[in-house]
C-alpha atoms as an extended CHARMM CRD file, in Angstrom:
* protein
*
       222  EXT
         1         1  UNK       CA            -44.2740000000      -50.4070000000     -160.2290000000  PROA      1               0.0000000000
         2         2  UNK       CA            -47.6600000000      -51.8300000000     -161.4900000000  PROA      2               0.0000000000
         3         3  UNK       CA            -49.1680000000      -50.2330000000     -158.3800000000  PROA      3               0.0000000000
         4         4  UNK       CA            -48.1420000000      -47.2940000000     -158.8670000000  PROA      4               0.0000000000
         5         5  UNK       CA            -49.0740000000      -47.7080000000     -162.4460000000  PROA      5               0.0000000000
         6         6  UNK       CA            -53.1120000000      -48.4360000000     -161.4470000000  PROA      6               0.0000000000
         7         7  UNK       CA            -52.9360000000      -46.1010000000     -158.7140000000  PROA      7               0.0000000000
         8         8  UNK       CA            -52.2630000000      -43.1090000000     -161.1900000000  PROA      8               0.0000000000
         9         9  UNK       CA            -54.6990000000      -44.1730000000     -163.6820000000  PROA      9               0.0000000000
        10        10  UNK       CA            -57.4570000000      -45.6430000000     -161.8960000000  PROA      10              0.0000000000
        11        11  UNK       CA            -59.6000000000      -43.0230000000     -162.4240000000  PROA      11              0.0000000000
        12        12  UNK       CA            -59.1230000000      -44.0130000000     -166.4790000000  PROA      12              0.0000000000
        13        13  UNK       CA            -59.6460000000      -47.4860000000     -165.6560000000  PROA      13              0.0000000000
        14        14  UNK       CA            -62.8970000000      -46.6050000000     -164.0360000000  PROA      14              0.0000000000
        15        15  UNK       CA            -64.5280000000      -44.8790000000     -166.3320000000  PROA      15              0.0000000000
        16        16  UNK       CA            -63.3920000000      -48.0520000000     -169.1190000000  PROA      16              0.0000000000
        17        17  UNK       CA            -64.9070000000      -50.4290000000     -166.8940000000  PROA      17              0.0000000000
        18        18  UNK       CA            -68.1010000000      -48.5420000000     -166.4830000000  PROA      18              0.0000000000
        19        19  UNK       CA            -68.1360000000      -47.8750000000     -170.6440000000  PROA      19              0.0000000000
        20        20  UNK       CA            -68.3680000000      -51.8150000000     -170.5480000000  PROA      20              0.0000000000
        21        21  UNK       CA            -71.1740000000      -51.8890000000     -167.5490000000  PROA      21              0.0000000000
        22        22  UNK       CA            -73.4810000000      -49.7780000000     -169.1240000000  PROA      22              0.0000000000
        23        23  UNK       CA            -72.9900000000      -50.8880000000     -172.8540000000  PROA      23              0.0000000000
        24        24  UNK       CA            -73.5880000000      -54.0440000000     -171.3740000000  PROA      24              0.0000000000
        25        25  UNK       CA            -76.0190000000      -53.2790000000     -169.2560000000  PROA      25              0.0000000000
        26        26  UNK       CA            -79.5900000000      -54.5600000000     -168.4820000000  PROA      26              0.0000000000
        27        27  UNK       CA            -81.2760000000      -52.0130000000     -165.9490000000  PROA      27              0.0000000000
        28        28  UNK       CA            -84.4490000000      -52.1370000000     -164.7200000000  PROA      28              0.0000000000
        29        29  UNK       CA            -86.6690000000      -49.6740000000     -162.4460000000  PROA      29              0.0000000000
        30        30  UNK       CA            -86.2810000000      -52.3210000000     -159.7360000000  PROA      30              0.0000000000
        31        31  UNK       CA            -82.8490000000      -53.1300000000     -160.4740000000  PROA      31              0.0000000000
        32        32  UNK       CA            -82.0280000000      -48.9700000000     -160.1000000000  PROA      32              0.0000000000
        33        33  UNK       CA            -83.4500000000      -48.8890000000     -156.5480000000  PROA      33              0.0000000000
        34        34  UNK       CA            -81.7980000000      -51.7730000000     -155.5080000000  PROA      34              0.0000000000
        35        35  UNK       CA            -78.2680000000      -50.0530000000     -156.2530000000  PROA      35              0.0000000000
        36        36  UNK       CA            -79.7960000000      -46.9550000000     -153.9580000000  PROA      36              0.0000000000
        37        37  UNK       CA            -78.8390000000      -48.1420000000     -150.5380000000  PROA      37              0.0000000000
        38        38  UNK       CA            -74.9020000000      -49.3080000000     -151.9460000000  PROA      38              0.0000000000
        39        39  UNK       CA            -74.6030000000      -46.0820000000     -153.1680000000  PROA      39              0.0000000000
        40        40  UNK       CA            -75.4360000000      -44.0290000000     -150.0030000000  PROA      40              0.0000000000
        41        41  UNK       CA            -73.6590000000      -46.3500000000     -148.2860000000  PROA      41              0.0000000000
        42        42  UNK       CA            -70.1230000000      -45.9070000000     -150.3730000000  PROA      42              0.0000000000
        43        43  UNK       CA            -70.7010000000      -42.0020000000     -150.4430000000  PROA      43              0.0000000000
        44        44  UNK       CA            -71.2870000000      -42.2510000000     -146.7780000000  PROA      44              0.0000000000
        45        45  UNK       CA            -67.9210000000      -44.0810000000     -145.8000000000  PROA      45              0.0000000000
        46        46  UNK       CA            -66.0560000000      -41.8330000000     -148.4550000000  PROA      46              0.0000000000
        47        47  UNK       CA            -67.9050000000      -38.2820000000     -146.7980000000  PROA      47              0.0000000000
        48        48  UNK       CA            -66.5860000000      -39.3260000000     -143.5360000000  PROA      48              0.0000000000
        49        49  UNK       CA            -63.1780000000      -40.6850000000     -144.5500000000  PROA      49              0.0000000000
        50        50  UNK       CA            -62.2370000000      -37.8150000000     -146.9540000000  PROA      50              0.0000000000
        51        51  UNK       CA            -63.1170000000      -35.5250000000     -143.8480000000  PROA      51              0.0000000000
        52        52  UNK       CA            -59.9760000000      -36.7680000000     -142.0750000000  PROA      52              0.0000000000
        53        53  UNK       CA            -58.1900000000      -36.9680000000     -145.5030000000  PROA      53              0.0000000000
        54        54  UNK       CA            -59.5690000000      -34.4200000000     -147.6710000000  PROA      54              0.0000000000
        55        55  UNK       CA            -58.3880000000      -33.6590000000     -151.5030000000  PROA      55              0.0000000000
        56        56  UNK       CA            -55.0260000000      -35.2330000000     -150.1490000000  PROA      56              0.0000000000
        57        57  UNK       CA            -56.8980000000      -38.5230000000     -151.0210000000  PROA      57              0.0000000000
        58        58  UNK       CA            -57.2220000000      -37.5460000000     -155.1660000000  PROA      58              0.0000000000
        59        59  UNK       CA            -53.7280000000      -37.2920000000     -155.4680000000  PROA      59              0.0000000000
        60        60  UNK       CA            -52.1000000000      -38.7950000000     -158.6600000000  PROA      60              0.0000000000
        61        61  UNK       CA            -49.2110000000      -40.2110000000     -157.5600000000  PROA      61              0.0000000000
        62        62  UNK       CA            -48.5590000000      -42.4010000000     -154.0740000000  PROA      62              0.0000000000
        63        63  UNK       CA            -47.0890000000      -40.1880000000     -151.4080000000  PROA      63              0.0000000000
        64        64  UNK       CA            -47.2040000000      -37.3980000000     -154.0920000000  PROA      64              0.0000000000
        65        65  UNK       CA            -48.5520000000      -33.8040000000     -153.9580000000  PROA      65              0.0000000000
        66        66  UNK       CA            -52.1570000000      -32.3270000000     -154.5890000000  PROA      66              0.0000000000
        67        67  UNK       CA            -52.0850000000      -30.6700000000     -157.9350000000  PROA      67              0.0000000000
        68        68  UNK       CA            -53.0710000000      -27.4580000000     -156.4000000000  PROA      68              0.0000000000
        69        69  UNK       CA            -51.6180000000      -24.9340000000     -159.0770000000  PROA      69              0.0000000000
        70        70  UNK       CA            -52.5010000000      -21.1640000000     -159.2000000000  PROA      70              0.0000000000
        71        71  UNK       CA            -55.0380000000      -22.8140000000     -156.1810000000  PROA      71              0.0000000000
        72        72  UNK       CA            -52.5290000000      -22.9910000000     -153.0150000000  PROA      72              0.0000000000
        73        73  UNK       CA            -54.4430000000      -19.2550000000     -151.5460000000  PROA      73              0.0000000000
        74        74  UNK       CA            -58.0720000000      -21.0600000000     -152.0780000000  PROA      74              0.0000000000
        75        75  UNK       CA            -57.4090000000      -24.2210000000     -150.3520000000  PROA      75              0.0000000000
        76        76  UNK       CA            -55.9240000000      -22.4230000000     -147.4500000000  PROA      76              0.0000000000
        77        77  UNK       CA            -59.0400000000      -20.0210000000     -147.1250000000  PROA      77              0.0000000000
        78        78  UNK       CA            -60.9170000000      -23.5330000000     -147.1110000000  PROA      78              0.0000000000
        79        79  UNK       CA            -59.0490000000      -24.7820000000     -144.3930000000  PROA      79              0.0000000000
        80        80  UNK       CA            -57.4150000000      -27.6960000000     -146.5120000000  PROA      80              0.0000000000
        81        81  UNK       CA            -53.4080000000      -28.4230000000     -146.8860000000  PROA      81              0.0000000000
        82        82  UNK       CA            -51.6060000000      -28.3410000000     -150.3200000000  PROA      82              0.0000000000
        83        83  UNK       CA            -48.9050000000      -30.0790000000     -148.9090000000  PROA      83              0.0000000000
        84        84  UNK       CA            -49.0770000000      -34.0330000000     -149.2050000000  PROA      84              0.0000000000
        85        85  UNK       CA            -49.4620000000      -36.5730000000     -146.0690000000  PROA      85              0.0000000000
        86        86  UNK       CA            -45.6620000000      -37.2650000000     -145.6800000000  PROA      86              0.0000000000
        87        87  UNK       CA            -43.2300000000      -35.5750000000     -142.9280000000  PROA      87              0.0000000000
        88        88  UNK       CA            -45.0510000000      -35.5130000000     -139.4290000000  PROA      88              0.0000000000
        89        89  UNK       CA            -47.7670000000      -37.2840000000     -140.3420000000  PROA      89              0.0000000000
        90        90  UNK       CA            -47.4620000000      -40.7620000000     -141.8530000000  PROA      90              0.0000000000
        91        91  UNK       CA            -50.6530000000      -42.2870000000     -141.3350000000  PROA      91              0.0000000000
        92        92  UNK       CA            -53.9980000000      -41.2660000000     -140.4210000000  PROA      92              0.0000000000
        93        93  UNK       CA            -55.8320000000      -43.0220000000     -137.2730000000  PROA      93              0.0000000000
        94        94  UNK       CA            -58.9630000000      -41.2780000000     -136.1800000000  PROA      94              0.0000000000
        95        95  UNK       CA            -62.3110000000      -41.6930000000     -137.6180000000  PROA      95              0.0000000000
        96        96  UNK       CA            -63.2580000000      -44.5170000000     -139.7480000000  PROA      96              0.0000000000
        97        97  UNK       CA            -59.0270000000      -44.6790000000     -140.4120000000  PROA      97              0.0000000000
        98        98  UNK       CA            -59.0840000000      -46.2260000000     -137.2300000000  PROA      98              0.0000000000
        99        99  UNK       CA            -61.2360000000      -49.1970000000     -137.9210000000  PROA      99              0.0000000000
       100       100  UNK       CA            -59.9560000000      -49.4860000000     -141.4450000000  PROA      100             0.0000000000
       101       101  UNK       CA            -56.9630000000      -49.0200000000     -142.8590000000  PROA      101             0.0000000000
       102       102  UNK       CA            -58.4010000000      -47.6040000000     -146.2130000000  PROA      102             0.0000000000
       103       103  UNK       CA            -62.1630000000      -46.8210000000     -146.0410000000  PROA      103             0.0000000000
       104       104  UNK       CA            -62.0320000000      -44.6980000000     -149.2790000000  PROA      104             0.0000000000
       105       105  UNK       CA            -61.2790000000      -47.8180000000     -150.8820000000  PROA      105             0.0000000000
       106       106  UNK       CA            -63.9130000000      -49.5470000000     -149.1940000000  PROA      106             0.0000000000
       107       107  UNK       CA            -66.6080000000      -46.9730000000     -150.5480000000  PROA      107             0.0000000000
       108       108  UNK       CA            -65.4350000000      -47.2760000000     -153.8690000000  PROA      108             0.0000000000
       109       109  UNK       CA            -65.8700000000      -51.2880000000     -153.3920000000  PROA      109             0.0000000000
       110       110  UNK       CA            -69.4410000000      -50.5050000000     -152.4230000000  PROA      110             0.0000000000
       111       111  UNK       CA            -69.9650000000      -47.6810000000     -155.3340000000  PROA      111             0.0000000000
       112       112  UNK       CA            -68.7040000000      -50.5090000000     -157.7260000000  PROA      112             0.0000000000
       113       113  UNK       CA            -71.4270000000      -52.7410000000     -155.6760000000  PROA      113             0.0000000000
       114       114  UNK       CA            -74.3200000000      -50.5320000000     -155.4850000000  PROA      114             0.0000000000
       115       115  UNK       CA            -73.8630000000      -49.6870000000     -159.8690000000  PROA      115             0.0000000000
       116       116  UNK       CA            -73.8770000000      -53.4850000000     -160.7460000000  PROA      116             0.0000000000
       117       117  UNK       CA            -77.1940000000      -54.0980000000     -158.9080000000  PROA      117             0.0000000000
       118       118  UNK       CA            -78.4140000000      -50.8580000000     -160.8520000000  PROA      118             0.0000000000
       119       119  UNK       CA            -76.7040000000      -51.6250000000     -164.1170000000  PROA      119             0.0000000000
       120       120  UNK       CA            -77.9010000000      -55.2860000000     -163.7720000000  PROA      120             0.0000000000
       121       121  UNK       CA            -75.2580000000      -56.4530000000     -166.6520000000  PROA      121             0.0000000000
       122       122  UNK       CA            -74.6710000000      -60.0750000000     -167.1980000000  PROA      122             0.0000000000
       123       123  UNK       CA            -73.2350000000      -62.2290000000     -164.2020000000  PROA      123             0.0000000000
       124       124  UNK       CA            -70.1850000000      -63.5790000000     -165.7750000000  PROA      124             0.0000000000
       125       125  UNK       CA            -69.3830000000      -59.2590000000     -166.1200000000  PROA      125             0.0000000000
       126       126  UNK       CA            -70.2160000000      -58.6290000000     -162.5350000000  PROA      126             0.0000000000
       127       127  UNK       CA            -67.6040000000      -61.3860000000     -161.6620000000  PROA      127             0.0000000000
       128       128  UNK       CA            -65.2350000000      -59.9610000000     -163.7990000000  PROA      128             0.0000000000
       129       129  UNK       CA            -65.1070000000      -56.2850000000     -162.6200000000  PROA      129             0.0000000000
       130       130  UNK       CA            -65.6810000000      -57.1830000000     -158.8100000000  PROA      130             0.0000000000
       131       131  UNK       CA            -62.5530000000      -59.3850000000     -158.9710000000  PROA      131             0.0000000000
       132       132  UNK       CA            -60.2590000000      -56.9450000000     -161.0130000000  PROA      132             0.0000000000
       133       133  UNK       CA            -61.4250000000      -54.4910000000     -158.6530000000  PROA      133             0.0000000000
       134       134  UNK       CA            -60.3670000000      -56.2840000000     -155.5400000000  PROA      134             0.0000000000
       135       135  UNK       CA            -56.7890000000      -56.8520000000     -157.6410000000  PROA      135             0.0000000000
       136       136  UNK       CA            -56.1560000000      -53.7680000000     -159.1180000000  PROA      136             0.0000000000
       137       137  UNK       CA            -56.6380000000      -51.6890000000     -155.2460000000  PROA      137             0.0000000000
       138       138  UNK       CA            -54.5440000000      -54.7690000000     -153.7880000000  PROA      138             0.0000000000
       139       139  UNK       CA            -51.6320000000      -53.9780000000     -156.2080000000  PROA      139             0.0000000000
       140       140  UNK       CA            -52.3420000000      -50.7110000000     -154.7920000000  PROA      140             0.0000000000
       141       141  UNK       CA            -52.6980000000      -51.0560000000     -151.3490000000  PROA      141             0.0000000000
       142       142  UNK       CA            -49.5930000000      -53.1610000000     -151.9150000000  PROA      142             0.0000000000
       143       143  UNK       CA            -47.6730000000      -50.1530000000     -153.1750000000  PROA      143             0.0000000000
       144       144  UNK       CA            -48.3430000000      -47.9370000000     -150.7080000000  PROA      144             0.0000000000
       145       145  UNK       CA            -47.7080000000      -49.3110000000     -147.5850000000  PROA      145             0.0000000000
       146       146  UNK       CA            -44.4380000000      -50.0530000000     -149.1340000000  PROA      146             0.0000000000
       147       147  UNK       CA            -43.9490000000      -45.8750000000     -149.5440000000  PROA      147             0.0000000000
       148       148  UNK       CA            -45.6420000000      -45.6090000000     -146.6600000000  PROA      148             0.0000000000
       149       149  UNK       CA            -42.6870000000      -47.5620000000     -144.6520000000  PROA      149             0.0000000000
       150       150  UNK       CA            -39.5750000000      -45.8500000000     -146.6530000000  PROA      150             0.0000000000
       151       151  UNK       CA            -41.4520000000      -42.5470000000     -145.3220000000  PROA      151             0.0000000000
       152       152  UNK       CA            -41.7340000000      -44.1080000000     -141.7600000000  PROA      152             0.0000000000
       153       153  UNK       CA            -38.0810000000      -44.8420000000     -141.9210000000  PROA      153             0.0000000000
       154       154  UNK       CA            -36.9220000000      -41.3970000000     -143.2330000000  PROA      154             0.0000000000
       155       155  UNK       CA            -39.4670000000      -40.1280000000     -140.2180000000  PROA      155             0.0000000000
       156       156  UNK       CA            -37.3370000000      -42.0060000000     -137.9830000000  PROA      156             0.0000000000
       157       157  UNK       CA            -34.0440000000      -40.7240000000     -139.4410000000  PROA      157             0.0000000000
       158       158  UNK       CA            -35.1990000000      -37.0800000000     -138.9100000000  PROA      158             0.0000000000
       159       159  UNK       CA            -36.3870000000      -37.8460000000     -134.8380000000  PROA      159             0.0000000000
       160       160  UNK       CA            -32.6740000000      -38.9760000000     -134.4680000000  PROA      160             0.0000000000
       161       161  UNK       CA            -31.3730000000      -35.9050000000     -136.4090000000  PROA      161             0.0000000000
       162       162  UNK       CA            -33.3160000000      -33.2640000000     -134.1670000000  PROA      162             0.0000000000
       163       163  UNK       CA            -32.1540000000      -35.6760000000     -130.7000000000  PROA      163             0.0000000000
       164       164  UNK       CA            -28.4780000000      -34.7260000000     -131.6190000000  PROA      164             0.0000000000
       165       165  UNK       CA            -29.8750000000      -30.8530000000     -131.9880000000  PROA      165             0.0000000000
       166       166  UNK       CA            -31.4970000000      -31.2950000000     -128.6380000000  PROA      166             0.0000000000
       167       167  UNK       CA            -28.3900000000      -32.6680000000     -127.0500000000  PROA      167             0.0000000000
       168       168  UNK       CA            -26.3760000000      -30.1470000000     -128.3690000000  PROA      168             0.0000000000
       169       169  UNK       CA            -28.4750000000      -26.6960000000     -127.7110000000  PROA      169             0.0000000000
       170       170  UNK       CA            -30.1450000000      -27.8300000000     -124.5160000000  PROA      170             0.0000000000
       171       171  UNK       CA            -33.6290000000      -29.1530000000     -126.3760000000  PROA      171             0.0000000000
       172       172  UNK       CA            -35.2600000000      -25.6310000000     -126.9740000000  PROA      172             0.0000000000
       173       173  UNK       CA            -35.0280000000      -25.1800000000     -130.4490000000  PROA      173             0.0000000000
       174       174  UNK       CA            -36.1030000000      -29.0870000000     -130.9060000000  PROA      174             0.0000000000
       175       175  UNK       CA            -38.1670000000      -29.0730000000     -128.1880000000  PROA      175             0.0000000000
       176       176  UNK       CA            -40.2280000000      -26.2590000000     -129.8860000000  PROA      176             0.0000000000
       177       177  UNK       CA            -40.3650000000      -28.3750000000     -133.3430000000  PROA      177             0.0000000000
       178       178  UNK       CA            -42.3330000000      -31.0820000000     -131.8410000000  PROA      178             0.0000000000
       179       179  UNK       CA            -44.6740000000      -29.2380000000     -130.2430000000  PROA      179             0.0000000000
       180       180  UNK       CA            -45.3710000000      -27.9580000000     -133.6880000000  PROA      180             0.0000000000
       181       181  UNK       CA            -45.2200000000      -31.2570000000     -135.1680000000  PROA      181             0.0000000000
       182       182  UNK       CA            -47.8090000000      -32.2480000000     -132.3650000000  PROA      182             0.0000000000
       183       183  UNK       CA            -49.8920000000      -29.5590000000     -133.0230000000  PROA      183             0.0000000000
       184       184  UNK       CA            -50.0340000000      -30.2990000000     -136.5540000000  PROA      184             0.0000000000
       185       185  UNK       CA            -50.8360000000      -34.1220000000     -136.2750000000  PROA      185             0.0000000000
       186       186  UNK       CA            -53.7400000000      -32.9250000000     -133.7220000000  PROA      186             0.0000000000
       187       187  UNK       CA            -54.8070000000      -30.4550000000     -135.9950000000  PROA      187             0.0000000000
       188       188  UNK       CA            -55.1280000000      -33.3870000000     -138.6400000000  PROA      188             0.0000000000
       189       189  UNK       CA            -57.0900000000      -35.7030000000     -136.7050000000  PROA      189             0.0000000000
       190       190  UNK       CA            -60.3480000000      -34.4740000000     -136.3710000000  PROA      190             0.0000000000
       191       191  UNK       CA            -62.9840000000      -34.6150000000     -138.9160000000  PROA      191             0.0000000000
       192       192  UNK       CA            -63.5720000000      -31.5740000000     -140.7350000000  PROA      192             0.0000000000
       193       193  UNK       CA            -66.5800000000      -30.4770000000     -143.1420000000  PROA      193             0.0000000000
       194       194  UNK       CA            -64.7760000000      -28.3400000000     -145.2340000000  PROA      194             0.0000000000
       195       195  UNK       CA            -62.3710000000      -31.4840000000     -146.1430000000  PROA      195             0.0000000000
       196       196  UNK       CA            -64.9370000000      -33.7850000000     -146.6970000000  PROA      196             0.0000000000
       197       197  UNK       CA            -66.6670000000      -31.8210000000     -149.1770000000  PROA      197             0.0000000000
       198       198  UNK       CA            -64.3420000000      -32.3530000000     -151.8520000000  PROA      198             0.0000000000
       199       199  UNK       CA            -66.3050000000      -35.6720000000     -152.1510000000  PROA      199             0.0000000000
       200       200  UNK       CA            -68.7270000000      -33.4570000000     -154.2080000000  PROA      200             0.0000000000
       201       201  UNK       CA            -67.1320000000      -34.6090000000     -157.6180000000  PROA      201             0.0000000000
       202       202  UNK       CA            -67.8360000000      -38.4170000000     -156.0440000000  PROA      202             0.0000000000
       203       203  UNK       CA            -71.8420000000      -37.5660000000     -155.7770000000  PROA      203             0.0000000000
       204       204  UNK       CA            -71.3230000000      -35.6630000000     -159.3710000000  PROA      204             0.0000000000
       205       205  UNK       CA            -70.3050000000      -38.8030000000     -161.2680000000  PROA      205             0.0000000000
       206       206  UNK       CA            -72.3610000000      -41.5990000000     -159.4040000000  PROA      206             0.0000000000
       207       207  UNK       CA            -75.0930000000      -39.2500000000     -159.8280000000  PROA      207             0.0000000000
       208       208  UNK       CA            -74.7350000000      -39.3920000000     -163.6110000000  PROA      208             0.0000000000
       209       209  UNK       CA            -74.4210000000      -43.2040000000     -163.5940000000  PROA      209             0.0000000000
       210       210  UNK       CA            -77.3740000000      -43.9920000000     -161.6980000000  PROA      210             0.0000000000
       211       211  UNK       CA            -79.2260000000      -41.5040000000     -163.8130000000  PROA      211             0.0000000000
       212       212  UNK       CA            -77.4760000000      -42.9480000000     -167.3200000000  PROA      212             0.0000000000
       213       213  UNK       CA            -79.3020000000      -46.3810000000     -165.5720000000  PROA      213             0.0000000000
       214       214  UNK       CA            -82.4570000000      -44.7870000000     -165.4370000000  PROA      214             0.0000000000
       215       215  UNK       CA            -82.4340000000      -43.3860000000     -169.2890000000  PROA      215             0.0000000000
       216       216  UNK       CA            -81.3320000000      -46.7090000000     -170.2230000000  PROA      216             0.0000000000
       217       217  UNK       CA            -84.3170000000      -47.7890000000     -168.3140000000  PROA      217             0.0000000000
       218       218  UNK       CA            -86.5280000000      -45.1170000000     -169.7990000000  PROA      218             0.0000000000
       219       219  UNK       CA            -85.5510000000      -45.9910000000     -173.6210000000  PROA      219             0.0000000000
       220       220  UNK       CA            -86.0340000000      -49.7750000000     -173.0480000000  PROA      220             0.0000000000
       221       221  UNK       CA            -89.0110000000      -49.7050000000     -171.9640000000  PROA      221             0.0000000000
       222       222  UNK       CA            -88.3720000000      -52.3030000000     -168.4080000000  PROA      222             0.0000000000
């Protein structure tokens, strides 16, 4: 429950916890270019993860659907899915998915990372938001493997359903379904540049923070 909780409102909680950062803050030039290679780095990991994922991975719920109203023609034109990552496809394993089991995460660890070293705010508050940071996405990761295996076991459930179809119509008709499902969990797999470009809103906002660091920078007088 709590992880579903943060995972639907950790956007909010981000933005809170950078309020605090940056009223907080202590930036300096050198402290602003020190955040620069954490930054690429995080953006980096989230490009090439979200191009296996794509806007499936800004959903607001666990195992819950894009928000794609009055949008559903537009993302197909794009070549991206309104439909959420359940059904044939449980789990994603190419790309950086199959060295980590949640690289957007991991970018966001280093985007929290790279904005400390620019925001420079007192050590005690670095402690503070690394650690709730690692606990909050814990809670979460917690929660979703936990949806993750109800899904694998309804996946399961529906395999057994379309073997007694196959036994009784001689396996064409179900024979034909998982060659689609194949085809679409192939289709999935690669990495695709039209996906990962939904990170654009990602470069948006740490864009304006390291620039926020900057002004504060600017109007100090460091």
């Amino acid at each position: 429950m709590l992880g579903r909780f943060l995972f639907r409102w950790r956007g909010v909680i981000g933005v809170l916890a950078f309020g605090v950062v940056f009223w907080l803050a202590r930036p300096t030039f050198g402290s602003c270019l020190l955040g620069v290679p954490l930054l690429i780095l995080g953006l980096a990991v989230r490009f090439w993860a979200s191009g296996y994922i794509g806007i499936e991975g800004r959903v607001r719920e666990i195992g819950g659907r894009r928000e794609v109203v009055g949008r559903s023609e537009r993302l197909e034109a794009r070549g991206e899915s309104a439909e959420p990552l359940d059904g044939q496809r449980t789990r994603i394993v190419s790309g950086p998915y199959r060295m980590l089991r949640h690289p957007l995460y991991i970018g966001n660890l280093l985007l929290v990372l790279g904005m400390l070293s620019a925001m420079r705010p007192l050590p005690w508050l670095s402690v503070v938001v690394v650690v709730g940071f690692i606990a909050e996405y814990a809670l979460i990761i917690v929660a979703e493997e936990k949806d993750l295996a109800g899904r694998r076991s309804q996946k399961l459930e529906a395999r057994s359903e379309i073997a007694e179809v196959a036994d009784g119509q001689g396996g064409s008709n179900a024979d034909c379904r998982m060659q689609t499902a194949k085809g679409k969990m192939a289709e999935g797999e690669s990495f695709s540049y039209r996906r990962a470009m939904c990170e654009w809103r990602t470069w948006v906002v740490t864009g304006a923070g390291w620039g926020l660091a900057l002004v504060r920078v600017a109007l100090s007088g460091r």
